[in-house]
C-alpha positions in Angstrom: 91.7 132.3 109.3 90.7 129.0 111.3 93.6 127.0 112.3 92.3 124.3 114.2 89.0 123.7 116.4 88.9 121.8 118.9 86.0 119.4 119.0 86.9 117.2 122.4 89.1 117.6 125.4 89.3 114.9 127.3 89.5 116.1 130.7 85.5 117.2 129.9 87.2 121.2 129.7 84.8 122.9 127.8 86.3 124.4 124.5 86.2 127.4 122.4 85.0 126.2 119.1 81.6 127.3 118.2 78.8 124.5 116.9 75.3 125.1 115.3 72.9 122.3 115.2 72.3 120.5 111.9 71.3 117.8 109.9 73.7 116.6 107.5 71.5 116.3 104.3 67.6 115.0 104.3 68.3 111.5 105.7 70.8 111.8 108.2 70.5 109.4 111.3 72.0 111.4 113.7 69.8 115.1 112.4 68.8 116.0 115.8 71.9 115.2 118.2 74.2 116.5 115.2 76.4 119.6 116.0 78.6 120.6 113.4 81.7 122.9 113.7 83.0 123.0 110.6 81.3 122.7 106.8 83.5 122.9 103.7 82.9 123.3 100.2 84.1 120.0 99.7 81.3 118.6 101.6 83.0 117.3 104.1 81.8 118.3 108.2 83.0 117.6 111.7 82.0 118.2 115.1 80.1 115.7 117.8 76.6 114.4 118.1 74.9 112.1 120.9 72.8 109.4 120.4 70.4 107.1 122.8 67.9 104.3 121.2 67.8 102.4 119.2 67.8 102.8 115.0 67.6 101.1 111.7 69.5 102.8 108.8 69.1 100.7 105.2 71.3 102.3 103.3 73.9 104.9 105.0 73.3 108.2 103.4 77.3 109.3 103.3 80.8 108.3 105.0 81.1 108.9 108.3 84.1 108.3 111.2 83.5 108.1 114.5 85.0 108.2 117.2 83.1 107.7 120.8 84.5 110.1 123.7 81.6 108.7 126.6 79.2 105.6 126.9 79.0 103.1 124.7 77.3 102.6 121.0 76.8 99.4 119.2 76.6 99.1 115.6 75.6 96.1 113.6 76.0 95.8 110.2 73.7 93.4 108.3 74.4 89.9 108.4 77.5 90.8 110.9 78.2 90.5 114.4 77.4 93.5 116.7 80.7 96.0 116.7 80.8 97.7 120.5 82.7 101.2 120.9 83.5 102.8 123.9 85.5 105.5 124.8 88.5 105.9 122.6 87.1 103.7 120.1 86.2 104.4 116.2 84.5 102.9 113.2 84.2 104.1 109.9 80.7 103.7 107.9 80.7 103.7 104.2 78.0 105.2 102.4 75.1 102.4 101.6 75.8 100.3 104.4 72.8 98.6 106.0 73.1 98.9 110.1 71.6 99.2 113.7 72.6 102.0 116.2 71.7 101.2 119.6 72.7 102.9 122.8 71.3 101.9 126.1 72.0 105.3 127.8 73.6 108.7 126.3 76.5 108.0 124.4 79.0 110.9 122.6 81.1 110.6 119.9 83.4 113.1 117.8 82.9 112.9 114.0 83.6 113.6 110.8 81.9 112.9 107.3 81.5 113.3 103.7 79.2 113.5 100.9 80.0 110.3 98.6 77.5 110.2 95.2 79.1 106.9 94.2 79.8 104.7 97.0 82.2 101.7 95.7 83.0 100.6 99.6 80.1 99.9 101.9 80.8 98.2 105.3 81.5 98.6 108.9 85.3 99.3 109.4 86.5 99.7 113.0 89.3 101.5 113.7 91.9 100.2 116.4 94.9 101.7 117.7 96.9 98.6 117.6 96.9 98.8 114.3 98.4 96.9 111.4 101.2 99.6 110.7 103.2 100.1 108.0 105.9 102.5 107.5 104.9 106.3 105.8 105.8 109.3 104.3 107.3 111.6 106.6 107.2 115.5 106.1 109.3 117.0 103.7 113.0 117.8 105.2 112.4 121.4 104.1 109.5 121.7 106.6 111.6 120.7 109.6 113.3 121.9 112.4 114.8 119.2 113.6 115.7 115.2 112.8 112.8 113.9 110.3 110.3 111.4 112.2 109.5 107.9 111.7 105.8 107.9 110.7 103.9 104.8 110.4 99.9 104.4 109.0 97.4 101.9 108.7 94.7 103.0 106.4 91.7 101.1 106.8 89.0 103.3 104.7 89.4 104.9 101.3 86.6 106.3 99.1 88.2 107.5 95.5 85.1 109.6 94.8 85.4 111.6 98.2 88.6 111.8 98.6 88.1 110.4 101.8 91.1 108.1 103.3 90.6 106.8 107.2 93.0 104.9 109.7 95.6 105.1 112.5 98.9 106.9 112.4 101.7 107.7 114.9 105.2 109.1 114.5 108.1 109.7 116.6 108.7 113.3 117.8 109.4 116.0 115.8 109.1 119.9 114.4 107.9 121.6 111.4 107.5 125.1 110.6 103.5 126.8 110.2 102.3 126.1 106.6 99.4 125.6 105.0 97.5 122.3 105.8 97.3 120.4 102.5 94.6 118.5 103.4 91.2 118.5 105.5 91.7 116.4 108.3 90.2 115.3 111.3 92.4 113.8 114.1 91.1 111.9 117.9 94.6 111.4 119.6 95.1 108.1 120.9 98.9 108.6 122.8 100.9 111.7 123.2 100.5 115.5 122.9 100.9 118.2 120.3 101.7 121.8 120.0 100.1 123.3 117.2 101.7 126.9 116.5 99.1 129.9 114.1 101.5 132.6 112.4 100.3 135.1 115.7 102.9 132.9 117.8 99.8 131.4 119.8 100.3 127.6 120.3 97.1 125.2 120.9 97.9 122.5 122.8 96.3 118.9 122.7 96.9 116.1 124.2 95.4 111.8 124.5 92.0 111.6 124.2 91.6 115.5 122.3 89.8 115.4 119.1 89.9 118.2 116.5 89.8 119.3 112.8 92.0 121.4 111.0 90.6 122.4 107.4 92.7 122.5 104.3 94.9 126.0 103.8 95.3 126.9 107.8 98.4 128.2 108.6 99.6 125.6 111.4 102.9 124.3 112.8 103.5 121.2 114.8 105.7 120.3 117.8 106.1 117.2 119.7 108.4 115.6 122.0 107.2 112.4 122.4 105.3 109.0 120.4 102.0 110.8 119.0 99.6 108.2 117.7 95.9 108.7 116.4 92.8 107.9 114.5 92.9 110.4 111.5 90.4 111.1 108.4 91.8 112.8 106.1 90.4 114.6 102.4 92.3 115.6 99.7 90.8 119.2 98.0 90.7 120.4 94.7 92.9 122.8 93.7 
């Protein structure tokens, strides 16, 4: 089983994880820089795409979070100012929005999106890592090996019909056994590093400025010793 692929390392290492190129339904803007590494049933996908020029999207055709890794990309929604990302920087784009893409030279970004049939939030949504947080639920005592964390979050982005929830979060160090993932989540860390231990005793380890995806059901543990912080998306599956 997958436990987590890697989608970004930030010192421009070159990773395992395995990508095919594809379009993410008929009208997807990004259908020829798109390279997906994971697809769910729950029509959710991640992976990372590049973009240069300059394009008009009326309607968004599903949700997507970005986060840009190298260059720069400027989106505008309609009848808003210009939103700049660079590197380490991350928006969220709900399904119907009305925008411009524009990018001068090659820019890359690490992403992940959903199918959404009935968009009720449209909008440009950046995310930032000095984030309005608020305190969290931390992992359940039962799980840990070790003093439970203080977890904070700042959710900026929730779609009810995708299950699709989108923000910053960052904890305090801490240990919990491998379990099953509970959800489908995509994570771009913004400070700190992180062990993740499979059920074969292998550990990945990631660290500030690593993005990567780890589906629902995969067997993972966590382990840090110091302030992790991060843009996350997360979905909730179906049972």
């Amino acid at each position: 089983m997958t436990v987590a692929l890697v989608l970004h390392r930030a010192d421009g290492a070159p990773v395992s994880t395995e990508f095919r190129r594809a379009a993410f339904g008929n009208d997807d803007p990004f259908a020829r820089q798109r390279e997906i590494a994971w697809e769910g049933p729950d029509s959710m996908i991640a992976g990372r795409a590049s973009f240069i020029g300059e394009l008009d999207v009326a309607s968004f055709p599903h949700i997507e979070t970005i986060v840009v890794v190298e260059g720069e990309l400027t989106l505008t929604e309609a009848g808003a100012a210009p939103l700049v990302l660079g590197p380490q920087a991350g928006a969220v784009i709900g399904c119907g929005t009305a925008l411009r893409i524009q990018a001068g030279s090659r820019v890359r970004f690490s992403f992940c999106a959903a199918a959404c049939d009935k968009p009720t939030k449209r909008g440009l949504i950046p995310l930032r890592a000095n984030a309005d947080f608020r305190p969290s639920k931390a992992p359940p005592k039962e799980t840990l090996l070790g003093p439970t964390p203080d977890c904070r979050s700042d959710n900026v982005f929730a779609e009810e019909g995708a299950q699709y929830l989108a923000g910053t979060w960052d904890s305090t160090p801490y240990h919990r056994v491998v379990r099953p993932h509970r959800l489908n989540e995509f994570m771009h860390l913004l400070a700190g590093s992180v062990r993740f231990a499979a059920p074969d005793g292998s550990v990945l380890s990631v660290g500030t400025g690593d993005a990567l995806f780890v589906p629902h059901g995969a067997p993972i543990g966590w382990e840090s010793s110091d302030r992790v912080a991060k843009f996350y998306v997360v979905q909730s599956v179906q049972a």
